[in-house]
N, C-alpha and C positions, 0 to 999 in steps of 0.2 A: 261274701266275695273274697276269691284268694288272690292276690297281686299276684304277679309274675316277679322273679327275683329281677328283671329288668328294672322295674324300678327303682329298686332297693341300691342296685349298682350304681343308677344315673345318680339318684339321689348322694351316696358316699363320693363318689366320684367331685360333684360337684364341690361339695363343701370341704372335700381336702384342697380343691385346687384354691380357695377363698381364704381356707387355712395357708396358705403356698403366700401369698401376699399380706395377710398377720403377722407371721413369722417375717417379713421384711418390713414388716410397720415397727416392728418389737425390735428388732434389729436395729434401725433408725434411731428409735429411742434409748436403746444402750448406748449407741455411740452418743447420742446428742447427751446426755450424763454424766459420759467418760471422757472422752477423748475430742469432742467437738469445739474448733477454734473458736471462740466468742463473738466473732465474726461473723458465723454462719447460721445463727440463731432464726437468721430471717429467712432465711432461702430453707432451713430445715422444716420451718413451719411450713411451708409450702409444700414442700415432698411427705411430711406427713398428713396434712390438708388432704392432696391430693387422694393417697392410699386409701385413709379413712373415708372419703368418699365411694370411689371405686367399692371396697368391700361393705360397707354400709347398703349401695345398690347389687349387691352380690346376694347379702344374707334376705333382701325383700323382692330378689325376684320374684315374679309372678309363676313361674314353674316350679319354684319350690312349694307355695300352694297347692299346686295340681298334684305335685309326688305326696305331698304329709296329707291330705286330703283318700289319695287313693289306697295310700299304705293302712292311714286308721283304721282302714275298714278291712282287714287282711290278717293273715292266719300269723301274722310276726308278730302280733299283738298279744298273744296268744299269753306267754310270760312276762309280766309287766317289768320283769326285773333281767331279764336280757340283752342282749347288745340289741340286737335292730331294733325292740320297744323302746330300749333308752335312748338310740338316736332319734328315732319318731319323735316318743313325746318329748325331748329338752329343744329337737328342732321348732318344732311345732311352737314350742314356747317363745324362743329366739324369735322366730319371725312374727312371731302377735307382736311382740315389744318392740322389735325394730319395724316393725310396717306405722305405730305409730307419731315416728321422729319424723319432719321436713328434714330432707337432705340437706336445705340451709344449716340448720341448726348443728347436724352432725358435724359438718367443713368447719364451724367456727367453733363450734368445740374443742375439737381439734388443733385448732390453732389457737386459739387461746390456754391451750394448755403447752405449749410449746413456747409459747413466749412469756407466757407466768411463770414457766418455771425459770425461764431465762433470768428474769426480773428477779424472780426471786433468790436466787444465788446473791444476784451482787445486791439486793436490797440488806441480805442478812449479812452479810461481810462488811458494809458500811452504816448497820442500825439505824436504815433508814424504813420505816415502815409509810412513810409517805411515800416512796418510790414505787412501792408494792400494792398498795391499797385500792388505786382505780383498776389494775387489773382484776384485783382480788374481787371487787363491786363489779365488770366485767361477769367474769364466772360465777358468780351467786346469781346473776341475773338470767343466766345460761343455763344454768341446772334449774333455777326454778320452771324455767319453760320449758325445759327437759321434765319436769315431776309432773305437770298441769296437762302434757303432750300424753306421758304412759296414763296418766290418771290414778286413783287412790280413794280407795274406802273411808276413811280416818283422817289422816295427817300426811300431808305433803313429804314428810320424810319418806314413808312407807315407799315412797317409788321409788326413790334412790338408793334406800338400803337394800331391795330387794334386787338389784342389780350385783351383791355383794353377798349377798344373803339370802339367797331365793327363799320366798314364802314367808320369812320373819315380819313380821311389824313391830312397830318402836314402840308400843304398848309392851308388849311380850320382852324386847330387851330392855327397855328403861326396867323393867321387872326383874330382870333377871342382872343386870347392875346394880341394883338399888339390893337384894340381898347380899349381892359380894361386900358391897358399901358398910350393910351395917355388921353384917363381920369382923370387916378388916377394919373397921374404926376403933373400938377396943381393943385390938391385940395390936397392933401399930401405938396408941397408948400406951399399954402396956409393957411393950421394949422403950420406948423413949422415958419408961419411967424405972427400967433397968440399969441399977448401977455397973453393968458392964458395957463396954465401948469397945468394938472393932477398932484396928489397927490399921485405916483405910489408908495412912500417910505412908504406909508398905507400897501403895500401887501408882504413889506418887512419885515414885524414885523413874530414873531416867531407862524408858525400855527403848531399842534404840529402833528406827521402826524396820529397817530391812529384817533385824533378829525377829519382829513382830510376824512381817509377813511369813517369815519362813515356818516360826512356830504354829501359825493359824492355819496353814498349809496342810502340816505335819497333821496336826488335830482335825480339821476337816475330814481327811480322806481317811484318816484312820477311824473316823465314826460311819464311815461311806461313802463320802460323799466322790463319785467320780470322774478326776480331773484328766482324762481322756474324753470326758462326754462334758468340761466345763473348764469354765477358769473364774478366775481372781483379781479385780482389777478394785482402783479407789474413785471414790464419788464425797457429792456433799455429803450426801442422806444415803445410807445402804440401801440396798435393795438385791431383788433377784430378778433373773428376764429370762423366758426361755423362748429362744429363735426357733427350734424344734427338736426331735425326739433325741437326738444328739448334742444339742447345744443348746448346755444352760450356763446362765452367765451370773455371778456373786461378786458383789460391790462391798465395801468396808471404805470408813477413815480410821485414820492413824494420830491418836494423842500420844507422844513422845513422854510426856508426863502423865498419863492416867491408862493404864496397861489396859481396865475393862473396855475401853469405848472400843478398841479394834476388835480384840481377842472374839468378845460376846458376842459380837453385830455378828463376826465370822461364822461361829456357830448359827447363830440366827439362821441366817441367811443360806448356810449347808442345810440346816433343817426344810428351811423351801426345796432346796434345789432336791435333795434326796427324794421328795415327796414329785417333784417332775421329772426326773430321771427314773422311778418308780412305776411310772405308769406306762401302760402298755404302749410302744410304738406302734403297733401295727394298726392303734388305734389314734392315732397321734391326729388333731382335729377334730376327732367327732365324741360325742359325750362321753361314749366309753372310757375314752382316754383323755380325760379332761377334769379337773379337782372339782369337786363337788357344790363348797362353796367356800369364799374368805375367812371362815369361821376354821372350819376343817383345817386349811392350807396353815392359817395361825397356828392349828396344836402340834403340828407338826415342829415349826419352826421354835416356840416356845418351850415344845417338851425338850428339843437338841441344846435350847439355850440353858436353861432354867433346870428342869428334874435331871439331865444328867450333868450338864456343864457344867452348873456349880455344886454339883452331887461332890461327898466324900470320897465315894469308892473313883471317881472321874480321878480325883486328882492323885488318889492313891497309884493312880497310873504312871500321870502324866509331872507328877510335881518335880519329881528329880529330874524331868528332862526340860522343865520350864527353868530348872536354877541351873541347866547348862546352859541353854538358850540366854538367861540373862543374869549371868554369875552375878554383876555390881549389885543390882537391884534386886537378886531374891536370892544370892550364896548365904547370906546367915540369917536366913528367915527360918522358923521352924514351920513345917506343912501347917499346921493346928493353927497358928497367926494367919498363915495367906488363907484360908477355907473360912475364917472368921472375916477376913477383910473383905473377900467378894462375895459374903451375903450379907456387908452391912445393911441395916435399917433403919431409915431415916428420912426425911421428908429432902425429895431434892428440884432441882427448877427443870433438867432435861427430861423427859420421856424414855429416849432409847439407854437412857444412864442408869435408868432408876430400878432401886431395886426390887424383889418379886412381890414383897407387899403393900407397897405403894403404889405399883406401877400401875394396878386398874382405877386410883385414883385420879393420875392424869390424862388417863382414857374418858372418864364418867368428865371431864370438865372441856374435852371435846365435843363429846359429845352431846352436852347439853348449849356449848357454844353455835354448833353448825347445826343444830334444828333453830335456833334462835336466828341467825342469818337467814338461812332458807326461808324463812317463814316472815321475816319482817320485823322482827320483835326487838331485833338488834342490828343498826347500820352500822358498817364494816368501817367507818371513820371512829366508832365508839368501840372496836374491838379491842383495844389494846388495854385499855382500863378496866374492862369487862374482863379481859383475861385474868388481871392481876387481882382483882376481886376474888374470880374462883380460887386461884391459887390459894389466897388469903384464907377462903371458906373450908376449904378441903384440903390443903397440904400448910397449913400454919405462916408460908412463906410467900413474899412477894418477888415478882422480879423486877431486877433492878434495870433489866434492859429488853426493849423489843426480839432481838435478837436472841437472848435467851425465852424469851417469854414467845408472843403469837408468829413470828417470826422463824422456829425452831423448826419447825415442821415444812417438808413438800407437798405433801398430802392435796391441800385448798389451791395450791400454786398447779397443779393437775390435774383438779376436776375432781379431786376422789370426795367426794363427800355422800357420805351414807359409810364410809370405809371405818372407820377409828374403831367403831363399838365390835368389830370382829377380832381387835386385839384380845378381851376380855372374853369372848366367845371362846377362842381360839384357849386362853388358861383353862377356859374351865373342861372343855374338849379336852384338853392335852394331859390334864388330872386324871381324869374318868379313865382317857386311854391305856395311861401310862399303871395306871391301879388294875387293873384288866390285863394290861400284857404281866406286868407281876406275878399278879395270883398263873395266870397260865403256863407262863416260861420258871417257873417255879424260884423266885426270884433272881432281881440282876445285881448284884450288889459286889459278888464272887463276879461273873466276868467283864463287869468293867473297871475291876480294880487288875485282874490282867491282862485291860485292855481290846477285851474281846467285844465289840458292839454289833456282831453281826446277827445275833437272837435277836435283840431288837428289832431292827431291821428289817430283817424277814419277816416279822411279825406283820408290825407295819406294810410291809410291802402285801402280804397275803388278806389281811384285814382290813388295809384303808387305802393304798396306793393303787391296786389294780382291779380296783373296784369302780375308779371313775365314779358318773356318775349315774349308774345302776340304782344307786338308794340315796334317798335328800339327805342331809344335815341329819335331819331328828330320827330317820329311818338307820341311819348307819350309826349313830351313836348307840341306840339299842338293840343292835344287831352284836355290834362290837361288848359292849359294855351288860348287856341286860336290861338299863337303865335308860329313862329318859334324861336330856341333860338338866346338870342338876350341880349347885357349885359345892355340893358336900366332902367329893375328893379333894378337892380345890383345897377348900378352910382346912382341911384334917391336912393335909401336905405341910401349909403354910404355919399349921399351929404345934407340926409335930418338930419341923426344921427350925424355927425361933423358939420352939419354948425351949429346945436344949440348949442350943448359940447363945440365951440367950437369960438361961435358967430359971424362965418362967416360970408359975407355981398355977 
């Protein structure tokens, strides 16, 4: 049977225009992050309630069936790895998983993630984690009938990570954490048993924050990121939002005393953006033009933070225009001190603070915390001791406050859970990529010490950004890379960067 391109049209047609009302769900949610009075917390939940609805009865219409139905059987099919096979089959997917939800369930989602996160702001500003916790009990109870609704082979997480992760199960990532783990446990040993010590009380000195914004600015757009198609604004927790093929949006805070918390997120967060402003407009709503999975979107954002940001050749760039930018606190610093102080390593209590070899430590005590909630094994009144336990197991330290401790994070205040374990995904991706575009671009080392990141880039943009999502996670990694994923670039990165910083033997 050959369709007629008539349906092919109704069908795009359709889901841009569904895409048309996302993009003002996402919009809603940046401001209620940004700029929304505290006031309006309630009336926001509502107008996003409401959207989420609306598009939730959008993605299960009943004619979208009749089009993915008639298209499977037609000559578009033809190349699995083409745009109209790849809108087919990820619509087709879409709408299996969303025809399983009650529309109840969608609306209060929704809203319960709107006023969690309300909650959650002022819970972590007044280290109150009793303020937080019946909502937090709310939402595990929500996503559980979200996991029980799509259904699951194995383990009740499997639904929810697969929303984040298409096709992964938590078998295959606990596996795939658990080798970074025994990795990084020895060589994390190993510098904590180095009688050298970073010079971290350098990024202690006073940066003042407008100099912050303007520097993080500078750096952004100079690695790509484009603030004609974005902008720059402050939040609790960073993040990125993209309204549509024009308008993406980058969040940072600002510590006056601790330079990396801004600067990094900055980066971070231009790493998303680059990777949405990357992808094709013209595909803007349907798979083609849509990240592939939370895995992918993390290497992106990690490799801008992490292999170049705190790269040498980065700062060979950037560092005399950093000790313009903040003559008091970095005029008589030698470059070799600042490059040593922002990859110290060390055991720390924040997440988005901590440095490259730790940080998938306090992923892996996520993640084994929210399969524990979802599943029953741990009541969300017992969470906060449970945290400080992991801490204690896996990073040597306890926290001394909710607020630093389970508290830290938006993530559970959101709804995201199945989310955390793609940070670790997203390193080990962003290793493999970044070792791949090396050996290709015949290395980068030469032009991003003059500042040149546009190889990069292009790479990226030819290899992983306009690619959508033509190929899964594990198809585009070894398409990309040759390889399946795998954390060997990972470790060899991590053990070549601290064994020098660091003078390991």
């Amino acid at each position: 049977m050959t369709s007629t391109p008539d349906t092919y049209e109704r069908l795009c047609e359709f889901v841009r225009e569904t895409a048309l009302l996302e993009s003002i769900e996402a919009l809603l949610g940046w401001d209620e992050r940004t700029y929304l009075p505290p006031a309006g917390g309630e009336y926001r939940a509502e107008q996003i309630t409401y959207l989420s609805g609306r598009i939730h009865k959008r993605r299960t219409d009943p004619r979208l069936k009749d089009w993915l139905d008639e298209l499977a059987a037609s000559d578009l099919m033809a190349d699995p790895h083409s745009d109209p096979a790849t809108t087919v089959r990820q619509l087709r997917r879409d709408f299996d998983k969303r025809s399983k939800l009650p529309q109840r369930l969608v609306e209060e989602l929704a809203r319960a993630s709107v006023l969690g996160q309300q909650v959650w702001v002022e819970a972590r500003a007044a280290d109150n984690y009793r303020m937080f916790e019946p909502l937090l009990k709310q939402m595990f109870a929500l996503k559980r009938e979200q996991a029980e609704a799509y259904g699951y082979a194995e383990h009740c997480y499997d639904a929810l990570l697969d929303d984040y992760e298409p096709d992964a199960t938590t078998a295959e990532v606990k596996a795939a954490l658990a080798g970074v783990r025994e990795e990084l446990v020895p060589l994390v040993q190993a510098i904590g048993e180095s009688h050298k010590q970073a010079p971290v009380e350098l990024l202690k000195r006073k940066f003042p924050v407008a100099a912050q914004e303007a520097f993080g600015k500078e750096a952004a757009a100079k690695i790509g990121f484009n603030f004609k198609r974005g902008r720059l604004d402050v939040t609790h927790h960073p993040f990125c939002s993209g309204m549509g093929p024009h308008d993406c949006r980058l969040t940072t805070r600002y510590d006056e005393t601790f330079f990396p918390s801004g600067f990094f997120s900055i980066l971070h967060e231009a790493g998303h953006g680059m990777y949405d402003q990357g992808q094709r407009p013209d595909q803007f709503g349907l798979p083609p033009g849509s990240y592939v999975s939370l895995g992918i979107h993390e290497s992106q954002s990690r490799m801008w933070e992490n292999l170049v940001g705190r790269s040498r050749a980065f700062w060979d760039y950037f560092y005399s225009r950093a000790q313009i930018a903040f003559p008091q606190a970095l005029g008589d610093v030698p470059a070799a001190q600042f490059l040593f102080a922002i990859n110290d390593v060390r055991p720390s209590l924040i997440r988005v603070e901590a440095d490259e070899a730790t940080y998938n430590l306090h992923i892996i005590v996520r993640f084994e915390l929210e399969q524990a909630l979802l599943c029953g094994d741990l009541s969300t009144a017992d969470l906060p001791g449970a945290w400080k336990d992991k801490y204690d197991e896996y990073l040597g330290i306890r926290p001394p406050s909710d607020a630093d401790g389970c508290l830290q994070d938006v993530h559970w205040s959101a709804g995201l859970i199945g989310y955390f374990p793609t940070y670790t995904l997203g390193n080990i991706y962003a290793s493999q990529f970044f070792a791949a575009a090396e050996k290709e671009l015949g290395g980068l080392h030469e032009p991003f010490a003059q500042g040149d990141f546009a190889g990069l880039l292009a790479w990226l943009r030819r290899q992983i950004h306009q690619r959508g999502q033509c190929y899964t996670a594990g198809e585009l990694c070894e398409k990309v890379t040759g390889k399946p994923l795998a954390h060997t670039e990972l470790i060899a990165h991590l053990r070549g960067k601290f064994g020098e910083l660091y003078a390991l033997k």
